[in-house]
C-alpha positions in Angstrom: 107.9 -71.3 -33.8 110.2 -69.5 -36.2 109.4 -65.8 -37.7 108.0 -67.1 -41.0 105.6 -69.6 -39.2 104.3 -66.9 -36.4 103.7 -64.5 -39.7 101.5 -67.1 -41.9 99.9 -67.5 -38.6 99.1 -64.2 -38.1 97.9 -63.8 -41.5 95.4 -67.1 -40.9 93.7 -65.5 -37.7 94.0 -62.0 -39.3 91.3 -63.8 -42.3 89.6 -65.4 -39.5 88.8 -62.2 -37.9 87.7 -60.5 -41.0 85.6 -63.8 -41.9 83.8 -63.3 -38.6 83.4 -59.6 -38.8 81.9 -60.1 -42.9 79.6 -63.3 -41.9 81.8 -64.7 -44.2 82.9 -68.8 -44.4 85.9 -68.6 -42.2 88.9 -69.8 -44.6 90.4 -73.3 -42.9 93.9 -72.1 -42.0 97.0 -74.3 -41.1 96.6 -76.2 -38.0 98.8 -78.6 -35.7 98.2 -82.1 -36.2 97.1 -82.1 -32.5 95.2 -79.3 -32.3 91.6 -78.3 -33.4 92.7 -74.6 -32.3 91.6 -72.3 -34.6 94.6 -70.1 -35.9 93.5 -67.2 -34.0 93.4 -69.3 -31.1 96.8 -70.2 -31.8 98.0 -67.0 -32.0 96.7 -65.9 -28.7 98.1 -68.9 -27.1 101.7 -68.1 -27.9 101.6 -64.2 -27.2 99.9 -64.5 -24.2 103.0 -65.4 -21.8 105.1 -62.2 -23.4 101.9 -60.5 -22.3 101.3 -61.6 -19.0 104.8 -61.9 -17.4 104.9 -58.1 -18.7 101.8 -57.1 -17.4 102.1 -59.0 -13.7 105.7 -57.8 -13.5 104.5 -53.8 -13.8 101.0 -54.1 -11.8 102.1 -56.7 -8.9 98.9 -58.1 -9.4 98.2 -61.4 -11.1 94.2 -61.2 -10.5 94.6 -58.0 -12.2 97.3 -58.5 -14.8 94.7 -61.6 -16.1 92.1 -58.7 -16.3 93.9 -56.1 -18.5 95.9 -59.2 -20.3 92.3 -60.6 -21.4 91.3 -56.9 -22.3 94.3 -56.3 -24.4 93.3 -59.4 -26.3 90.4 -58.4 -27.1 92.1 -55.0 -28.0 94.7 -57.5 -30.2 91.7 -58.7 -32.1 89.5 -55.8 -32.7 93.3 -54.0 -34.3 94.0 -57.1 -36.0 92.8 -56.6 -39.5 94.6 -53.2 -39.0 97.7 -55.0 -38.6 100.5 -54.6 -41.6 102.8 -57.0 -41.8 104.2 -55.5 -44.9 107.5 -53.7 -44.7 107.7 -55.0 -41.0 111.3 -57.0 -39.9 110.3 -60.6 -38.9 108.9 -61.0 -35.5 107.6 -57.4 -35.7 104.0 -58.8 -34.6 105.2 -59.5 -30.9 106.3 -56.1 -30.4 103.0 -54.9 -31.7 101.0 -56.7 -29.3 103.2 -55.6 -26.7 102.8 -52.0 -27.4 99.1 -52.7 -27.0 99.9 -54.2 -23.4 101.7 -51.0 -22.4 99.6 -48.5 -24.0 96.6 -50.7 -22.1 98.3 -50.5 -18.7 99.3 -46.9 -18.7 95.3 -46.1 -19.9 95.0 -48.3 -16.7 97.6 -45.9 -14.7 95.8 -42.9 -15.8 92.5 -44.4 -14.1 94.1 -45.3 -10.8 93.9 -42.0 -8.4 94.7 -43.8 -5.2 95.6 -47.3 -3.8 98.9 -49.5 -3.6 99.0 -52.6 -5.9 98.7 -55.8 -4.0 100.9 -58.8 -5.0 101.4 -62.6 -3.6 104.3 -64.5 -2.5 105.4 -68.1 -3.3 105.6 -67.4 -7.3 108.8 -66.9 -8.8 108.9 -64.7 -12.4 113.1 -65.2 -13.7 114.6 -62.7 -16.3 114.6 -64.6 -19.6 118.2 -64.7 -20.2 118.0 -66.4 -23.1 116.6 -63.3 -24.8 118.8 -60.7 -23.5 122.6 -60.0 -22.8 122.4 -57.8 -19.9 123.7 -60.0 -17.4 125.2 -56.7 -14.7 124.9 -57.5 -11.5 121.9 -56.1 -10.8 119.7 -58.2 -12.9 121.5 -61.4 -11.7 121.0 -60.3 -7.9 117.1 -59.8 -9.2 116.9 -63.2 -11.3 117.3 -64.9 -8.1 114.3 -62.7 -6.5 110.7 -64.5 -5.5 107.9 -62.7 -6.9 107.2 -60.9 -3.7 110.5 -59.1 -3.1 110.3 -58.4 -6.9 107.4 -56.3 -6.9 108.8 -54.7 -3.9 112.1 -53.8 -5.5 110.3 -52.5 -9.0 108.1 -50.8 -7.8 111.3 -47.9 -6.4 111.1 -47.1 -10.5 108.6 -44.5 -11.8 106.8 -46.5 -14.3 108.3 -44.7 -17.6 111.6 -46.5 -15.8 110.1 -49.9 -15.2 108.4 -50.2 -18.2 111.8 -50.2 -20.1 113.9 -52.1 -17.8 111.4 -55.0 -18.4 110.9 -54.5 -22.0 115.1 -55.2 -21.7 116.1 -57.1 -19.1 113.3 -60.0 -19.6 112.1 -59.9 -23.3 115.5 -58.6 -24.7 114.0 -55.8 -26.5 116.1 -53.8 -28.9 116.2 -50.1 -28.1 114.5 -49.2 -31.9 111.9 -52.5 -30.7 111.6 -50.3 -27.0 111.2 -47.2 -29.0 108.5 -48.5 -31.2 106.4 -49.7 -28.5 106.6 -47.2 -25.9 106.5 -44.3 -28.3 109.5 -42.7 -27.1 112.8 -42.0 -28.5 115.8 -44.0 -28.7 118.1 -41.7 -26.4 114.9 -41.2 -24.0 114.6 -45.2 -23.6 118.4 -45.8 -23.3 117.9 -43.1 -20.3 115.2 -44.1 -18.8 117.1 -47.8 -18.6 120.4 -46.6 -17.7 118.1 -44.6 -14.6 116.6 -48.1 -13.6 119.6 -49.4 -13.3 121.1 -47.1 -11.4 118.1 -46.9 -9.0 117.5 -50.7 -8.6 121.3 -51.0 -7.7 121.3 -48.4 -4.9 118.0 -50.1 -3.5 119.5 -53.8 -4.1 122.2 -52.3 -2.0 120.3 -51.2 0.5 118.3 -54.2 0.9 122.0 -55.9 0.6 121.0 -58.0 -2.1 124.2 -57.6 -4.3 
């Protein structure tokens, strides 16, 4: 789905949402030919992945990544009719859920005192290449990771650090995008990556992995 598309669509569930909240007759937006989703349905289907592999990749935890990914949609559509979409570069709507994700999980983080994250072998999450060009040999050595020796080796970063290197490496997130969503300034995010980096290599090393 191209920028334009994903914005009338957001605009459609936006309506829906406001419909809802007024008891008003919910407008009939566009719709796939194939689908009796509602637009709002829609737009959760094809944010939720972004979400998910972001939240699973900084928890460990896929029982509890589905947990706080349902919660931030639920969070998605209570902000919705706040959403702008004026003034905003195309596309701007994915990093805004995403800064709902993050600012979700580190509410999460705040509430956890004590306790290690579990996680579960046999999956496989893969840096989406596709979407970034940082291809050091780092995240190729991690692309080829299982899920359970992933969690392991992220979880060496202080979250601040993690946070970002994912943001990068698998959603190819512009600085300014990583800025925006993790409220923190340019030269802070390029840090905090350039930190991870340096940190995952030492430990890839020492798990000679590179």
């Amino acid at each position: 789905m191209n920028h334009k598309t994903l914005e009338e669509l957001v605009s459609w569930a936006k309506s829906e949402v406001e419909a809802t909240a007024g008891n008003r007759p919910v407008a009939t937006g566009p719709k796939d030919p194939a689908s009796r989703d509602s637009a709002l349905a829609r737009l959760l289907g094809l944010i939720y992945p972004d979400l998910m592999g972001y939240l699973v990749k900084m928890t460990g935890d896929f029982h509890l990544s589905e947990d706080l990914c349902q919660e931030t949609m639920v969070r998605i559509i209570k902000k919705l009719p706040e959403y702008k979409s004026e003034g905003r570069k195309p596309g701007a709507f994915r990093s805004w859920a995403m800064k709902i994700a993050v600012n979700l999980y580190r509410d999460y983080r705040r509430r956890l005192f004590t306790g290690m994250l579990k996680y579960s072998s046999g999956a496989t999450i893969r840096p989406d290449l596709n979407r970034t060009n940082q291809l050091s040999a780092e995240t190729l050595a991690i692309q080829n990771l299982g899920f359970a020796d992933l969690v392991k080796v992220l979880s060496c970063l202080p979250p601040e650090q993690r946070e970002v290197f994912i943001l990068k490496t698998y959603y190819g997130y512009s600085y300014r995008e990583i800025a925006e969503i993790t409220g923190c300034p340019e030269g802070t995010a390029k840090s905090r990556l350039h930190k991870a980096v340096e940190t995952l290599r030492k430990e890839l090393e020492r798990r000679d992995m590179v």
